[in-house]
C-alpha positions as CSV (number, residue, x, y, z in Angstrom):
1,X,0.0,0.0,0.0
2,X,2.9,2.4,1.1
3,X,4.4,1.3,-2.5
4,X,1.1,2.6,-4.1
5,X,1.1,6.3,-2.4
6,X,4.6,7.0,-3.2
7,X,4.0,6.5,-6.6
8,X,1.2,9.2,-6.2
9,X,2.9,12.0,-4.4
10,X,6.7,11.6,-5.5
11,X,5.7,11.1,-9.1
12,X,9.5,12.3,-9.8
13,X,11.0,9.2,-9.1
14,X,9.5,7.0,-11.5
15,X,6.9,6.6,-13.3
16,X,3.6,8.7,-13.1
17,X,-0.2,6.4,-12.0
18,X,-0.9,7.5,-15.5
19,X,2.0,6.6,-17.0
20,X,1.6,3.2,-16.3
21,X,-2.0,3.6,-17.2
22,X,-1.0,4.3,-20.7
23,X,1.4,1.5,-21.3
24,X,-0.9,-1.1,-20.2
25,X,-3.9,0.5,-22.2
26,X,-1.6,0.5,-25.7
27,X,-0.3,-2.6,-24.6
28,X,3.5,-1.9,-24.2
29,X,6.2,-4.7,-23.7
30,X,9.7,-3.6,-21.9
31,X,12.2,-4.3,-24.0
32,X,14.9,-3.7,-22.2
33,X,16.7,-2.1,-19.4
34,X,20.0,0.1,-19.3
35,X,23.4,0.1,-16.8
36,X,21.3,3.0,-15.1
37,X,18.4,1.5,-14.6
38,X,16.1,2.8,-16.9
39,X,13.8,0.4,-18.7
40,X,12.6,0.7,-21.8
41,X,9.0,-0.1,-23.4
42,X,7.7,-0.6,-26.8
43,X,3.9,-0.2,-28.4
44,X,2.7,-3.8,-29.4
45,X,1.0,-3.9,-32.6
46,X,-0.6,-0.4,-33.1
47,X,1.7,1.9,-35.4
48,X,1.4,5.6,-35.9
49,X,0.8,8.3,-38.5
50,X,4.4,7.7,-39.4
51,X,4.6,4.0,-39.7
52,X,6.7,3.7,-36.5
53,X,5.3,2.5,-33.0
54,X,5.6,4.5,-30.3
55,X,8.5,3.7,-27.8
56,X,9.0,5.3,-23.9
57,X,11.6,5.0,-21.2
58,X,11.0,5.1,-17.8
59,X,13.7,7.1,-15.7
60,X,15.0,5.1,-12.7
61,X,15.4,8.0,-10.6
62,X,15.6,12.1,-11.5
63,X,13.8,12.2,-14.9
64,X,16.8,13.4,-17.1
65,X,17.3,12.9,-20.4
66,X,20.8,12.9,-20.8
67,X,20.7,9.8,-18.5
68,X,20.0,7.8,-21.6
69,X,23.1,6.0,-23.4
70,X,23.3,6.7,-26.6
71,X,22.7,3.7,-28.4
72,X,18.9,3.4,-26.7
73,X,19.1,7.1,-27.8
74,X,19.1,5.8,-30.9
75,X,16.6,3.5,-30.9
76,X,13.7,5.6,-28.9
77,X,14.2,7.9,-31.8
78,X,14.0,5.2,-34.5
79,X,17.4,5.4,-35.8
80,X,17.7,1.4,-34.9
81,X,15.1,-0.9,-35.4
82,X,16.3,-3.9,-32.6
83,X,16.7,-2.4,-29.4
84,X,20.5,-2.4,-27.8
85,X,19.1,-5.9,-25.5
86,X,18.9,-8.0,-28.8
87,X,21.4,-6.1,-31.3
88,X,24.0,-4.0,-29.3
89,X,26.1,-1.4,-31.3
90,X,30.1,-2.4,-31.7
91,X,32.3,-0.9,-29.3
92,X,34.9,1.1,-30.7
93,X,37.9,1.2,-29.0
94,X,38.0,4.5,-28.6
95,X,34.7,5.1,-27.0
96,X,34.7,6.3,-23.5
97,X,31.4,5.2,-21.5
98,X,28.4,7.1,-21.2
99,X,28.3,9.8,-18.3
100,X,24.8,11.5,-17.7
101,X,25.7,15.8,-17.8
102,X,26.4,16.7,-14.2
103,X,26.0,20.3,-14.8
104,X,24.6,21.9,-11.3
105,X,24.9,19.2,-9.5
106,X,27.9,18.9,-7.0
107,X,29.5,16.7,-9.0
108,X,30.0,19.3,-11.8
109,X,33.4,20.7,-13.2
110,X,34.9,23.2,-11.6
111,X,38.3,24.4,-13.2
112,X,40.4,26.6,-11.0
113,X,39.0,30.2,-10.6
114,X,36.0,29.1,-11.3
115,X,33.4,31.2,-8.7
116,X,32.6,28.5,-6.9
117,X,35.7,27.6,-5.8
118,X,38.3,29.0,-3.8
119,X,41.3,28.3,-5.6
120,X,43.1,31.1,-7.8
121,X,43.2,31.6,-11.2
122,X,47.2,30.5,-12.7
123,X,48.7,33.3,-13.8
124,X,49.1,34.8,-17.1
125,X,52.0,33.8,-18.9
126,X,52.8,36.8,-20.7
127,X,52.6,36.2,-23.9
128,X,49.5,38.6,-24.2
129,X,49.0,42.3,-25.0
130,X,45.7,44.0,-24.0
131,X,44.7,46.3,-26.8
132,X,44.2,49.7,-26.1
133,X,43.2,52.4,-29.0
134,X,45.9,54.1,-27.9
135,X,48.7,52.0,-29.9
136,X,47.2,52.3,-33.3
């Protein structure tokens, strides 16, 4: 029951009462589920004005979008037909792994002088001249 209500009132850590109302109505399947958690659910059968069925993910967590790997990226938006859990992309070797953008969080970059911190700025190294109107 306690399961039930927190799905109500803190809506922002999964999915939404109507949310799952919706899948089951159109009759989605999960197809799959990411290193973050996030699962991923595809219309059965019915197929839009565009020929395509209609595909969701459900955040584990914070709702953010740039949570989502690329390759299931790729297929929400119909550039792959097979999801990554039956066709997976080919690693490159010089792909780094996925990080979500950490931008205002705490864990964001913070290069020194930044405002936020309270280290100082390296010094110039002297190789620059500040205009002035005065030397032309």
């Amino acid at each position: 029951m306690l399961g039930f209500i927190s799905k109500i009132f803190i809506w922002w850590n999964d999915a939404t009462p109507g949310t799952f109302l919706t899948l089951s109505r159109r009759g989605a399947k999960k197809v799959g589920e990411d290193d973050y958690g996030n699962r991923y659910f595809e219309e059965s059968g019915v197929t839009g004005p565009d020929g395509n069925k209609r595909r969701w993910v459900i955040y584990k967590g914070y709702a953010d979008a740039s949570r989502v790997p690329s390759d299931w990226h790729g297929w929400l938006h119909h550039t792959f037909d097979l999801p990554p859990s039956e066709a997976p992309l080919p690693r490159q070797v010089w792909e780094k792994d996925h990080h979500p953008n950490l931008t205002g969080t705490v864990y964001a970059y913070r290069p020194t002088g930044s405002l936020v911190t309270s280290e100082k700025r390296q010094a110039s190294t002297g190789d620059y001249e500040a205009w002035s109107p005065e030397s032309n």
